[in-house]
C-alpha positions as CSV (number, residue, x, y, z in Angstrom):
1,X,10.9,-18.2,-140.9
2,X,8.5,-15.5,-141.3
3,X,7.3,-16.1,-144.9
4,X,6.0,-19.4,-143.4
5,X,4.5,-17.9,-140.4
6,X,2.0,-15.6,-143.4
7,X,-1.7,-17.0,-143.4
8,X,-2.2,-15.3,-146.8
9,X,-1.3,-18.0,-149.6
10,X,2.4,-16.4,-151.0
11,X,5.1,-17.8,-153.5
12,X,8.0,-16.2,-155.1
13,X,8.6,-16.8,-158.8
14,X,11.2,-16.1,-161.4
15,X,9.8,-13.4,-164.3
16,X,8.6,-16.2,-166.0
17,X,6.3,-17.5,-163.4
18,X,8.1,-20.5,-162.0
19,X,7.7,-21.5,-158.5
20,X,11.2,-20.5,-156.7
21,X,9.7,-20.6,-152.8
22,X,5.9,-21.1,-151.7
23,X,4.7,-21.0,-148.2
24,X,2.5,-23.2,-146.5
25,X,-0.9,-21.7,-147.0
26,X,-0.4,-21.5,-150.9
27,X,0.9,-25.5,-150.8
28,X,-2.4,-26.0,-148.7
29,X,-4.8,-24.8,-151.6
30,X,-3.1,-27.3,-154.0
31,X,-2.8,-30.1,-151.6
32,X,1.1,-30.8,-151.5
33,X,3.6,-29.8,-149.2
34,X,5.8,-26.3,-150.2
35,X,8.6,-27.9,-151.9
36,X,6.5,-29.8,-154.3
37,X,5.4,-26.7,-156.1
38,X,9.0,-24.8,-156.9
39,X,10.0,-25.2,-160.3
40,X,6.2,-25.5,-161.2
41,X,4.4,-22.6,-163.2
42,X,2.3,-20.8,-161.1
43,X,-0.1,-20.2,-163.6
44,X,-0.6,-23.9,-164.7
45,X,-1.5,-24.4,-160.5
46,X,-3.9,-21.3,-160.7
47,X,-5.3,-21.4,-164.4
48,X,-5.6,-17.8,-165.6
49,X,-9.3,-17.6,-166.9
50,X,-8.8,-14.7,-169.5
51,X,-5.3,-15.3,-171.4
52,X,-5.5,-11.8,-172.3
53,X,-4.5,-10.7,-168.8
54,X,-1.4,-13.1,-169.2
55,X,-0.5,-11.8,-172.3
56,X,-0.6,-7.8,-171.1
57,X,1.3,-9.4,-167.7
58,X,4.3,-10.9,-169.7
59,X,4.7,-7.8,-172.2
60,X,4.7,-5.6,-169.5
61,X,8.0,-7.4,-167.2
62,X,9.6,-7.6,-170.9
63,X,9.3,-4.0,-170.8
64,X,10.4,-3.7,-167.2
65,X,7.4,-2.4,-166.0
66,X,6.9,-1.9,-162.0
67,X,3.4,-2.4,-161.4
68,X,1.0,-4.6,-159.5
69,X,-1.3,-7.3,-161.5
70,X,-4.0,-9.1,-160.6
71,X,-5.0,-12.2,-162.8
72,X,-8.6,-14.0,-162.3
73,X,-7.5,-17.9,-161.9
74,X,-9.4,-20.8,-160.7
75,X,-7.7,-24.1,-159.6
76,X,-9.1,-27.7,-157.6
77,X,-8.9,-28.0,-154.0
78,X,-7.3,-31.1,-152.2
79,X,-11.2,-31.9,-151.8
80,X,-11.9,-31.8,-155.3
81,X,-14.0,-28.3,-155.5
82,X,-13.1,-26.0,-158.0
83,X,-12.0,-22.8,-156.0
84,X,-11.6,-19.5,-157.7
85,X,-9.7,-16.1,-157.1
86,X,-7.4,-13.7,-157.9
87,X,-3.4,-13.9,-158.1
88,X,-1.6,-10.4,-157.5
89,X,2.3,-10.0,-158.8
90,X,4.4,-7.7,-157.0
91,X,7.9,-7.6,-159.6
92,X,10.7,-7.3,-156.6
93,X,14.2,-6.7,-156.9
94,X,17.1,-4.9,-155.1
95,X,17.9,-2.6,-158.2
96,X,16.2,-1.1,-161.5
97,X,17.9,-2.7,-163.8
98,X,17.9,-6.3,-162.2
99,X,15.8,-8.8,-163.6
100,X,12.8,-9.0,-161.3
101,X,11.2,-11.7,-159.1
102,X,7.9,-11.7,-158.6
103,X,5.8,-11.9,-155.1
104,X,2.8,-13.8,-156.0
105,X,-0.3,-13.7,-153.4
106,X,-3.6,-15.5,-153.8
107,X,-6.8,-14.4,-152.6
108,X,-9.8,-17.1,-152.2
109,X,-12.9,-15.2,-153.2
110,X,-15.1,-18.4,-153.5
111,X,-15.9,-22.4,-154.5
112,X,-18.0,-24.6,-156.5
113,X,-18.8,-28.0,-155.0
114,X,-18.1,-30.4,-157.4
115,X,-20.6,-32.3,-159.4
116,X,-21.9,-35.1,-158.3
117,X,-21.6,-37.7,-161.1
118,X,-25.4,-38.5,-162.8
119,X,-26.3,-42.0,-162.1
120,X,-27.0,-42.9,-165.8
121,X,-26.0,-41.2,-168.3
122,X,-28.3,-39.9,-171.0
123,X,-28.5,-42.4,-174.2
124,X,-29.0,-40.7,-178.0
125,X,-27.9,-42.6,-181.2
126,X,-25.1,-41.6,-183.3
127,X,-27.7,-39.6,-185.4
128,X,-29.1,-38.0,-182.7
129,X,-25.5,-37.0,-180.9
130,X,-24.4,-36.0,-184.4
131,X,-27.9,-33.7,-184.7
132,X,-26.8,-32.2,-181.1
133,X,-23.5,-31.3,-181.9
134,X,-23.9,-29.9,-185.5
135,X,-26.7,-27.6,-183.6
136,X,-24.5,-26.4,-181.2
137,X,-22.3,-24.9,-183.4
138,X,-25.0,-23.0,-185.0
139,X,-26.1,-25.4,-187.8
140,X,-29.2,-24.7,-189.6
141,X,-31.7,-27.4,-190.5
142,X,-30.6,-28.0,-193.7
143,X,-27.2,-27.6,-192.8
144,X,-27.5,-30.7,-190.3
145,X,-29.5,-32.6,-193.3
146,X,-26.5,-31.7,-195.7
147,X,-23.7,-33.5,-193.4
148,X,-25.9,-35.7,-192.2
149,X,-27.4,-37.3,-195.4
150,X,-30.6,-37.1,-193.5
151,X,-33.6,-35.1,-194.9
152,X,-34.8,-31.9,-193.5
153,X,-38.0,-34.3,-192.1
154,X,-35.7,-36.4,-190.7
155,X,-33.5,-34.3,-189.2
156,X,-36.7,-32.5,-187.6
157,X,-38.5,-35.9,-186.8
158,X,-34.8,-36.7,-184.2
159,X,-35.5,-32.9,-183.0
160,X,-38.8,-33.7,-181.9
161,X,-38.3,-37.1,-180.1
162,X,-35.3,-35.1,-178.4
163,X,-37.7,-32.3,-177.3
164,X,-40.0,-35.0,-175.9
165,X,-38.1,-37.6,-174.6
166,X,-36.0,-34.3,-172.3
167,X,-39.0,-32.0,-172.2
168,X,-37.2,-29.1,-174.3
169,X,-39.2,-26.3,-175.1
170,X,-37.0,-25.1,-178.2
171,X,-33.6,-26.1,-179.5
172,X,-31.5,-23.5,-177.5
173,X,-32.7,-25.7,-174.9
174,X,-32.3,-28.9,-176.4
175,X,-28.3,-28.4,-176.7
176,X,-28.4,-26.9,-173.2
177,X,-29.6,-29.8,-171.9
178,X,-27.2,-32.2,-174.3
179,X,-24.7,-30.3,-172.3
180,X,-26.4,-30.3,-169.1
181,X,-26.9,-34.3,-169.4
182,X,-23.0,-34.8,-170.6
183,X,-24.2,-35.5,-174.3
184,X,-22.0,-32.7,-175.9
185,X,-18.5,-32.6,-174.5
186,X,-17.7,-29.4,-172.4
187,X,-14.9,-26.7,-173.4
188,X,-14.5,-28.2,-176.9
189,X,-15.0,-26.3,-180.1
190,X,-16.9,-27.3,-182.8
191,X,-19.1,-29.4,-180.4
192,X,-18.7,-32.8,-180.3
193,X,-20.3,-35.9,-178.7
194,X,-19.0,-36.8,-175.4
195,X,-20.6,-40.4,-175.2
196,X,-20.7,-43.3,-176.8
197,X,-23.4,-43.3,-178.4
198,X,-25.9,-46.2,-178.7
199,X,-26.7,-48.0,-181.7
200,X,-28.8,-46.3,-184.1
């Protein structure tokens, strides 16, 4: 079959974005053979990274609209690397007025090799992770105090023995290095602590 023959990574999906037939080269960038991914949502495989694109996508083929779209996505490769790209829809169909299909192609436009994990990971207290995370989300001194029943001194006397013990010049760089060192949990707002900490 000629769709299988295509080096370019292809599917064909429903309006809604479910997986009706893949071809070989887009199974390859998820790591499964073509079968497994019909029925699947393409966009759960190749997560959209600005929902706003979706959004103007879907009100669009409500609306019947013809055109191509393009959607910045990003996904894991069967090594583990987190690839990103672009996903272009083509709505297809025989008449006007039938419900399209749409042809779905993915272009590779790069990868990040994935992190190697840090051989120990950083230790604060609960105070300290607490500090880190209330200053993340833009907490003032006496903010942190408030919720933290500390005093402003204290609260500035955990700063500095943060700053020291990571060699932080100021506090923007104090949180990006709670970040950096896996202190503040990633892609969660308000920040939290992502470790356990150690006892105060």
């Amino acid at each position: 079959m000629l769709f299988d023959r295509v080096s370019v990574p292809v599917a064909v999906c429903d309006v809604y974005g479910a997986v009706l037939l893949a071809n070989p080269a887009m199974a390859a960038e998820c790591g499964v053979a073509p079968g497994r991914l019909r029925g699947r949502d393409v966009l759960e495989v190749f997560r959209p990274q600005q929902a706003t694109q979706v959004e103007r996508i879907a009100q669009a083929l409500r609306l019947r609209h013809r055109s191509r779209y393009q959607v910045s996505v990003c996904w894991a490769a069967p090594g583990g690397a987190q690839r990103f790209g672009e996903l272009t829809a083509d709505p297809v169909s025989d008449t006007v007025e039938e419900t399209p299909a749409l042809l779905v192609m993915l272009r590779v436009l790069g990868e990040r090799e994935p992190h190697a994990p840090a051989e120990a990971p950083a230790r604060v207290t609960s105070a300290e992770a607490r500090i880190l995370a209330l200053l993340a989300g833009g907490a003032t001194t006496a903010r942190v105090a408030r919720e933290t029943g500390l005093t402003t001194d204290g609260v500035t006397y955990h700063l500095r023995r943060l700053s020291a013990r990571w060699d932080a010049a100021n506090r923007t760089e104090l949180v990006a290095r709670a970040y950096a060192l896996g202190v503040l949990a990633s892609g969660t707002w308000p920040p939290t602590p992502a470790l356990a900490p150690s006892a105060d």
